[in-house]
Backbone as a ProteinNet text record, in pm:
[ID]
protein_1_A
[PRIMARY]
XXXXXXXXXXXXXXXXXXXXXXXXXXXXXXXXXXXXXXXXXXXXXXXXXXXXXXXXXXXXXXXXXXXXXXXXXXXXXXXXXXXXXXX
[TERTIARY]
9748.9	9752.7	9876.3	9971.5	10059.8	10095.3	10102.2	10078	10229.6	10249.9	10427.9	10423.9	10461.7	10494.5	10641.8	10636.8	10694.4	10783.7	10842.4	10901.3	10959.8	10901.3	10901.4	11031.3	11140.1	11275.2	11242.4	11419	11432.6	11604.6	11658.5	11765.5	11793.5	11929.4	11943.9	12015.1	12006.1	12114.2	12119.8	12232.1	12265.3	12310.1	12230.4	12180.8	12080.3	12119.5	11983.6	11858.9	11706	11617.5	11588.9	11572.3	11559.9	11582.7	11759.9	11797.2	11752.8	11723.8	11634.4	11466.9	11425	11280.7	11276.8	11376.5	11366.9	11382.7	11472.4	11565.3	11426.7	11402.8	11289	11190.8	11124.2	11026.5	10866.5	10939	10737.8	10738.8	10869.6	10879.1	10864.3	10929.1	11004.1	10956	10897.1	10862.7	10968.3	11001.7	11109.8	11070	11169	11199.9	11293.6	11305.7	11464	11497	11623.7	11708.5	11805.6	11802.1	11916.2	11895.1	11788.2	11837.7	11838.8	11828.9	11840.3	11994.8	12043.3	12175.6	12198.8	12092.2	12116.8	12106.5	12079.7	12091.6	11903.4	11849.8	11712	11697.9	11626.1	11565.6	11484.7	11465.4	11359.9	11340.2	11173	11080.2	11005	11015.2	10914.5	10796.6	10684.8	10592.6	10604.7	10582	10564.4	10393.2	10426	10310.7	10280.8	10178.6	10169.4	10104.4	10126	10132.3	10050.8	9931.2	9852.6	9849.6	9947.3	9977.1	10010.2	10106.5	10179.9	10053.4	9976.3	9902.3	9874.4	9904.9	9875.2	9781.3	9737.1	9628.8	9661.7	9731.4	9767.4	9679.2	9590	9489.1	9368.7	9341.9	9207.5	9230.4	9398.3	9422.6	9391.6	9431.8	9425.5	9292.8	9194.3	9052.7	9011.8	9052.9	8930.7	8998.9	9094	9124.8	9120	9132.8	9110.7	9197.8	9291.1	9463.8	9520.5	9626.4	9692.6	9849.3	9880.6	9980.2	9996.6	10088	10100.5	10223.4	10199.7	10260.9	10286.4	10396.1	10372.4	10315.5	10310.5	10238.6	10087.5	10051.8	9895.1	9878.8	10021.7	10001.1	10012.5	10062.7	10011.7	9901.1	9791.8	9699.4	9562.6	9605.8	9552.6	9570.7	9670.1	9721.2	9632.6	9638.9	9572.6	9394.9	9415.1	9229.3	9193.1	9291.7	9237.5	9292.2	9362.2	9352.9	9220.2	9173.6	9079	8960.9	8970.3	8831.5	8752.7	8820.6	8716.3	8720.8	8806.4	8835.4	8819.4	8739.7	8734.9	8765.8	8866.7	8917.4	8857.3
11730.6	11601.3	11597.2	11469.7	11470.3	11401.2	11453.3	11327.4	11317.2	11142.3	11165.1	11077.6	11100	10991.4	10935.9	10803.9	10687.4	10629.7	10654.9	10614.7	10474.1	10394.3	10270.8	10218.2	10121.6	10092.8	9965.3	9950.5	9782.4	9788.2	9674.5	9610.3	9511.1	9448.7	9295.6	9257.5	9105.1	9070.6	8919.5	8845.7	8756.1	8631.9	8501.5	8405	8321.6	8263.1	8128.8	8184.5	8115.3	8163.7	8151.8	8099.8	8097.9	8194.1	8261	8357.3	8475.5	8472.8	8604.4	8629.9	8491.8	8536.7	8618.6	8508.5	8512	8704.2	8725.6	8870.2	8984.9	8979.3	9037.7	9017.7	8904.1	8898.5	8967.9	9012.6	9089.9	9214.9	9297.2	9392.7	9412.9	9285.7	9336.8	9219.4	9240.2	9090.5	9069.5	8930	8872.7	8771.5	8842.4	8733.5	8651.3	8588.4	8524.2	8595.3	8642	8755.3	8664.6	8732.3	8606.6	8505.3	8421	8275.7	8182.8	8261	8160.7	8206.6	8106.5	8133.1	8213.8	8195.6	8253.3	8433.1	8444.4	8611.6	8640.5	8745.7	8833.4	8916.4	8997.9	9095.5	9105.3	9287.2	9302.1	9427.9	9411.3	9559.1	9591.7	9693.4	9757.2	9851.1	9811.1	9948	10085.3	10185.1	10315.2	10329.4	10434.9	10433.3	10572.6	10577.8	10748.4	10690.8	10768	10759.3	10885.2	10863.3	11027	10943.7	11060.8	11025.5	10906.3	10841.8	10722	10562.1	10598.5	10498.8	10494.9	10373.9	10359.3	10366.1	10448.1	10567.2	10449.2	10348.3	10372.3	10323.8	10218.4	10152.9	10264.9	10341.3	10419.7	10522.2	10569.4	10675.1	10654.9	10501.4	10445	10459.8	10399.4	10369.9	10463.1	10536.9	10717.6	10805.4	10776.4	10828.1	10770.5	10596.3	10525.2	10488.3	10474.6	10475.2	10355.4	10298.5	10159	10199	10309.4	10359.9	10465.6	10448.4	10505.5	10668.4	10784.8	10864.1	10984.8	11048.4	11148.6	11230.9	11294.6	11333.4	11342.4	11217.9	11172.4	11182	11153.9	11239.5	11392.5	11428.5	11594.7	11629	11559.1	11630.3	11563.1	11435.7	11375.4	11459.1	11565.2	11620.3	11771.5	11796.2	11938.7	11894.3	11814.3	11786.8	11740.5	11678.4	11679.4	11802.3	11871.1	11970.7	12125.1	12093.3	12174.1	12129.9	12011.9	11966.1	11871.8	11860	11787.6	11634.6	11583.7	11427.9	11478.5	11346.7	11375.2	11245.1	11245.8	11085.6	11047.6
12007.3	11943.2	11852.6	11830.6	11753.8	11651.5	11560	11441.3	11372.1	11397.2	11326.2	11237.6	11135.2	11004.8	11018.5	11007.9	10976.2	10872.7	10820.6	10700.1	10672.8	10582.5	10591.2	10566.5	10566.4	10656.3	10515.1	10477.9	10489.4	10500.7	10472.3	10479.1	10470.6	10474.8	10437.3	10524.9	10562.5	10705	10652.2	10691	10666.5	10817.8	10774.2	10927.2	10923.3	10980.7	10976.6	11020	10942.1	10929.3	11091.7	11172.3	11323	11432.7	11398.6	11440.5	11403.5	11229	11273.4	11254.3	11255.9	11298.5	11422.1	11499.3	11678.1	11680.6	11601.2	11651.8	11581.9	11461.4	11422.7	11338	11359.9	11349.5	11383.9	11534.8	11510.9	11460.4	11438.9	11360	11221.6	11148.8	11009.3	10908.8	10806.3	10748.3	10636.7	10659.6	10617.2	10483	10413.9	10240.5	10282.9	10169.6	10114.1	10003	10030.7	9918.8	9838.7	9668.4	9611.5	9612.1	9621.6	9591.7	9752.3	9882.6	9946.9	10016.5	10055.5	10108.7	10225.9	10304.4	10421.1	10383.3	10283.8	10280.8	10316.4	10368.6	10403.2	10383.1	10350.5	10263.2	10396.5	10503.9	10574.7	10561.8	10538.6	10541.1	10615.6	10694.4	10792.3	10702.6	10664.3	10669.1	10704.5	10648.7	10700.7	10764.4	10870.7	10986.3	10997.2	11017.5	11105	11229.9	11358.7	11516.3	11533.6	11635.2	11629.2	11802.7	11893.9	12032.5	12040.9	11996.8	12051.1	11944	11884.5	11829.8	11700.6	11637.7	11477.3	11452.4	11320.6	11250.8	11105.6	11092	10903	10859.1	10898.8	10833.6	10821.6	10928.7	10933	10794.6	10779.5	10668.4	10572.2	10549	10393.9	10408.6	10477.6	10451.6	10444.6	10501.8	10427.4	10352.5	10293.2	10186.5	10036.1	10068.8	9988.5	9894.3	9988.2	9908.5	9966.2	9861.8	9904.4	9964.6	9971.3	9996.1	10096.1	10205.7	10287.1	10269.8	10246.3	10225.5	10290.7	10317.9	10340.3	10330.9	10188.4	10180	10247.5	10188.9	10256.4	10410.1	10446.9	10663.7	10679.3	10580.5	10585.8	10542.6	10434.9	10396.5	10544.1	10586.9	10746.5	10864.8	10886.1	10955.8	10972.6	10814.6	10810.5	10818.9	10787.8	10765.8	10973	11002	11177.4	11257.1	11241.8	11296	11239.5	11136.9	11044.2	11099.3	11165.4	11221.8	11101.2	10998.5	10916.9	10959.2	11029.6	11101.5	11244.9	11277.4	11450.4	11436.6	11566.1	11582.4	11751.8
[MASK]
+++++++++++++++++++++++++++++++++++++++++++++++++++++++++++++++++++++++++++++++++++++++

């Protein structure tokens, strides 16, 4: 089983709001940066993947954390390979 952590992403790009819903939207959720002006502000979430599938909601919920961490995918990591999580 493989468990990979995610590290959550942003950046800024500059363009009409259209062009980049279209370009990333189902990825990246989009502000307005500055004031407007065509400038965006985009953030991807950090994830952990256990075989190709998102785990982040189940982590938070049984650990009981609002934050997705490394950390917290290593102590997920050692606890499902320890057997104390059966997924």
């Amino acid at each position: 089983m493989q468990v990979r952590f995610i590290s959550s992403e942003s950046m800024s790009v500059q363009g009409k709001w259209e062009d980049i819903s279209k370009r990333y939207g189902r990825e990246w959720k989009i502000q307005k940066q500055g004031g407007g002006n065509g400038n965006w502000l985009l953030t991807k979430r950090s994830d952990v993947l256990v075989d190709g599938k998102s785990y982040r909601s189940f982590v938070l919920d049984y650990y009981g954390k609002s934050k997705l961490t490394e950390k917290l995918v290593d102590k997920f990591r050692e606890d499902l390979t320890g057997g104390v999580i059966n997924l």
